[in-house]
C-alpha positions in Angstrom: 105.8 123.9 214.1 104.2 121.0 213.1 102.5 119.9 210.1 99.9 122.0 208.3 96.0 120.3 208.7 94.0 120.4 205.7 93.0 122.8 203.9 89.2 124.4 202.9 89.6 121.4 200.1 90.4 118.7 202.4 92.6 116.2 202.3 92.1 113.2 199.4 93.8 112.1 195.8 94.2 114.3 193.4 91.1 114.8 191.4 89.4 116.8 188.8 87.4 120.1 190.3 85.1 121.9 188.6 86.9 124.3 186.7 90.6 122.6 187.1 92.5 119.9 188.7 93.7 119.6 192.5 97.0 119.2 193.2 98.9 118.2 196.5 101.5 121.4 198.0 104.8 120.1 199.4 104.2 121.4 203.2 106.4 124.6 204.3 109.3 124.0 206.2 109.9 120.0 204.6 113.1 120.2 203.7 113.8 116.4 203.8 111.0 115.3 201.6 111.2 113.5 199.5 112.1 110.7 201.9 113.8 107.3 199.9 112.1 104.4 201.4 114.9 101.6 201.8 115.2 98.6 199.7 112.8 100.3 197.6 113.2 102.4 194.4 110.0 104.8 196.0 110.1 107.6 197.5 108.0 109.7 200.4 106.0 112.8 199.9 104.4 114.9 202.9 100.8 115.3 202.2 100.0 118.9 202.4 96.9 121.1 201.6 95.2 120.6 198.0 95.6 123.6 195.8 93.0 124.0 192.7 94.6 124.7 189.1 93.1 126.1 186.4 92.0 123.9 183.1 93.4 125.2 179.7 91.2 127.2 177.9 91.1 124.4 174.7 91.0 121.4 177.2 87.4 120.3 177.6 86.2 119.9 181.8 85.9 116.7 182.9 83.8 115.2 185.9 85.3 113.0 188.6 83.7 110.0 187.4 83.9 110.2 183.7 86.3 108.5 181.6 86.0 110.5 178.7 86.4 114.7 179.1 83.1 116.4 177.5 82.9 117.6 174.3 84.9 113.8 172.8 83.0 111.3 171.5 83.5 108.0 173.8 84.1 105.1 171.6 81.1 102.6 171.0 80.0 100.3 173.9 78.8 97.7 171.5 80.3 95.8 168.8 79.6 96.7 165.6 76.9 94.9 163.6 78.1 92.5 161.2 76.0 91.3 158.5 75.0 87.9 158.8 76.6 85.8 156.1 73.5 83.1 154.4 74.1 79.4 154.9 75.5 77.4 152.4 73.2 74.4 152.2 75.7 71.5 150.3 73.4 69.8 147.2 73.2 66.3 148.6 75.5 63.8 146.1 73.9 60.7 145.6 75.8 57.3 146.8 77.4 56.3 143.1 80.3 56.5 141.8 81.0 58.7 138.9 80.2 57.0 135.3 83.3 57.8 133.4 82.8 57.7 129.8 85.3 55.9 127.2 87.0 58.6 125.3 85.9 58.8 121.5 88.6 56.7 119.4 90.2 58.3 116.7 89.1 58.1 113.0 91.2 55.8 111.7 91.4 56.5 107.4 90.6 53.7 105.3 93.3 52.0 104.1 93.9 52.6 100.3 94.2 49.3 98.2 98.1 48.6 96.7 99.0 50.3 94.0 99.0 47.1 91.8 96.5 44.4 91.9 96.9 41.7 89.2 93.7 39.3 88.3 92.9 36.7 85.7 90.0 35.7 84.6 89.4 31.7 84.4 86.3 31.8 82.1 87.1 35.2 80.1 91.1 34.3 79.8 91.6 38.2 80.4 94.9 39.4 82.4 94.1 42.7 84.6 96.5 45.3 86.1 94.4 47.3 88.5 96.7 50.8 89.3 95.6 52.5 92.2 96.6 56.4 91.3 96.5 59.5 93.7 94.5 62.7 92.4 97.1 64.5 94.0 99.2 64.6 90.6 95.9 66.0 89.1 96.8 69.5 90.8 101.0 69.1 90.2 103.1 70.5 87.5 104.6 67.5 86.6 104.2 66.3 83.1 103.5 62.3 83.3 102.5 59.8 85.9 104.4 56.1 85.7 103.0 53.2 87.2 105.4 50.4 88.7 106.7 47.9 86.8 104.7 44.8 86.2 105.1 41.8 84.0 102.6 39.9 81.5 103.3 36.7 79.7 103.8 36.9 75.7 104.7 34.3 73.8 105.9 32.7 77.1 107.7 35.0 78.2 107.5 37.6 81.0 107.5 41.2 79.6 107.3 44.2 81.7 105.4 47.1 81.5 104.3 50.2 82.8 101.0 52.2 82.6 101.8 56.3 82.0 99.6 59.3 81.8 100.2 62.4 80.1 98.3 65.6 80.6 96.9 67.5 77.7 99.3 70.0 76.0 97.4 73.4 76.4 100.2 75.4 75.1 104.0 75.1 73.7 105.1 77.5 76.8 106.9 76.3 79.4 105.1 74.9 81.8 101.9 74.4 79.5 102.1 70.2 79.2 101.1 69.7 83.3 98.5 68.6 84.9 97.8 71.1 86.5 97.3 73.1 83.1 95.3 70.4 82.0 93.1 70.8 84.9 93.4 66.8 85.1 93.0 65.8 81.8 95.1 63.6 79.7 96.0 60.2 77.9 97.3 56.4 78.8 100.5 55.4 77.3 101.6 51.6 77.5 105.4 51.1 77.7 107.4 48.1 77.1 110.8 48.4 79.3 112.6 45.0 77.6 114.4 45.7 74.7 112.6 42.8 72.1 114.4 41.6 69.0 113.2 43.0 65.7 113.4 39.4 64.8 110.9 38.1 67.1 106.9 39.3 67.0 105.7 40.5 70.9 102.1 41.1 69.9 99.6 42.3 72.9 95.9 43.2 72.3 94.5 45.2 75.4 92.3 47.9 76.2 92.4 50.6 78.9 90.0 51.3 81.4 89.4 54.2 84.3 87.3 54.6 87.0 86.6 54.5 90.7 87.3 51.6 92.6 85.3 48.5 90.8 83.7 50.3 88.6 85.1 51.3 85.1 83.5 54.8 83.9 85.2 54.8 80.3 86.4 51.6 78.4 89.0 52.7 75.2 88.3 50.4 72.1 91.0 47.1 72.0 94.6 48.0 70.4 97.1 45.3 69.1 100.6 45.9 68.8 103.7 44.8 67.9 106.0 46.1 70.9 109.5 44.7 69.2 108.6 47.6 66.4 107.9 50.1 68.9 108.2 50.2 72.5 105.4 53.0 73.7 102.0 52.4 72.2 99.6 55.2 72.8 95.5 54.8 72.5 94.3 55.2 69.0 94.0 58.8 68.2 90.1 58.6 68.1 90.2 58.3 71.3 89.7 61.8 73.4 91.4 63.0 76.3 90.7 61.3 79.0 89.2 63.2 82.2 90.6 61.8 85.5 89.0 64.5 87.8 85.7 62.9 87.0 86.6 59.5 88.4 87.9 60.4 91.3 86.9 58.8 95.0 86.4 61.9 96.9 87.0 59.5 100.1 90.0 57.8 99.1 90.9 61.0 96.8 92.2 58.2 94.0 91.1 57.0 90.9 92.3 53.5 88.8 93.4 52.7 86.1 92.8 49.3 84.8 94.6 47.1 81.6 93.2 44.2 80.6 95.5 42.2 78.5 92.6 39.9 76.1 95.3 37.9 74.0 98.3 38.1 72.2 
């Protein structure tokens, strides 16, 4: 018998129907189907009659022509709107170059004058020892302040000195004779560091002064002494404690002390 014509469905691809899907029958009687075709890794099918199979009950029906079944939602056929991001308009630079600006310089402190300055005076015939003292001590717990060593003529020789302060004693504990204490208050003290011969005279007549820079706040009365009896004259004891807080530069955070040497 030969092959079997077409079916009621007729011949054609398998294809959605309207309840299922067609599906081509091998033919009765083909038993040497399928048929390899050489030099080829296909094979041959006999076309037989189209039989209809049912859909699933949870598959959704599809049409022939549809590429999505009913019942899915089909993906977007347009592109999804995209905000449209504002133009940055660029602030127009203008043609210079950038004005660069010298950086501030550094505060530099004054510098403090020496510790020792020596003057004489031509038309006066004074001798001056200018010493330049930091206020620091004021606030220390130390109990004098010494001045380098400097040297005056007597008698044609050269003597030296020293200028020393002393805070006021504000009680016999320890501790009690500092400046600190004393809350900067104290006394001068003029020492003779030669040792002088009992034999020979070393008279000086001076006076202490104390301020700020040039200008003297508090003058002491003049003194003379005999420095080969005794080698540390203090002020006369009329004279009060002296307050060096009060003649202090706040810039320079010093105050001076000044001996003038007026004759012999």
């Amino acid at each position: 018998p030969g092959p079997a014509g077409p079916g009621p469905a007729g011949p054609g691809p398998a294809g959605p129907g309207p309840g299922g899907y067609q599906v081509p029958v091998m033919p009765a009687g083909a038993t040497n189907f399928p048929m390899p075709i050489p030099g080829s890794a296909m094979v041959m099918l006999p076309v037989g009659p189209m039989i209809q199979v049912p859909l699933p009950e949870d598959m959704a029906p599809v049409s022939t022509f549809d590429r999505w079944p009913a019942g899915i939602p089909a993906p977007p056929t347009e592109a999804p709107t995209v905000e449209p991001v504002p133009e940055q308009v660029a602030t127009p630079v203008p043609d210079k170059e950038p004005v660069l600006l010298p950086p501030a310089p550094a505060r530099i402190p004054e510098p403090r004058a020496p510790v020792l300055q020596r003057a004489f005076s031509v038309n006066s015939a004074i001798f001056r020892i200018h010493w330049t003292v930091d206020a620091k001590v004021l606030k220390s717990s130390d109990r004098e302040k010494v001045s380098p060593p400097f040297e005056v003529s007597i008698g044609g020789k050269e003597i030296q000195f020293k200028m020393c302060l002393r805070p006021t004693v504000t009680s016999e504990s320890r501790g009690g004779a500092s400046f600190r204490k004393a809350k900067g208050k104290g006394t001068v003290d003029l020492r003779c560091l030669n040792e002088i011969d009992p034999a020979n005279s070393c008279y000086m007549t001076f006076r202490v002064a104390v301020g700020k820079g040039s200008d003297a706040y508090r003058v002491s009365s003049t003194v003379r002494h005999d420095f080969s009896e005794k080698a540390i004259c203090p002020l006369p004891d009329t004279e009060d404690e002296w307050d060096f807080k009060t003649v202090t530069d706040e810039d320079s955070q010093t105050f001076v002390v000044v001996l003038e040497v007026v004759g012999g």
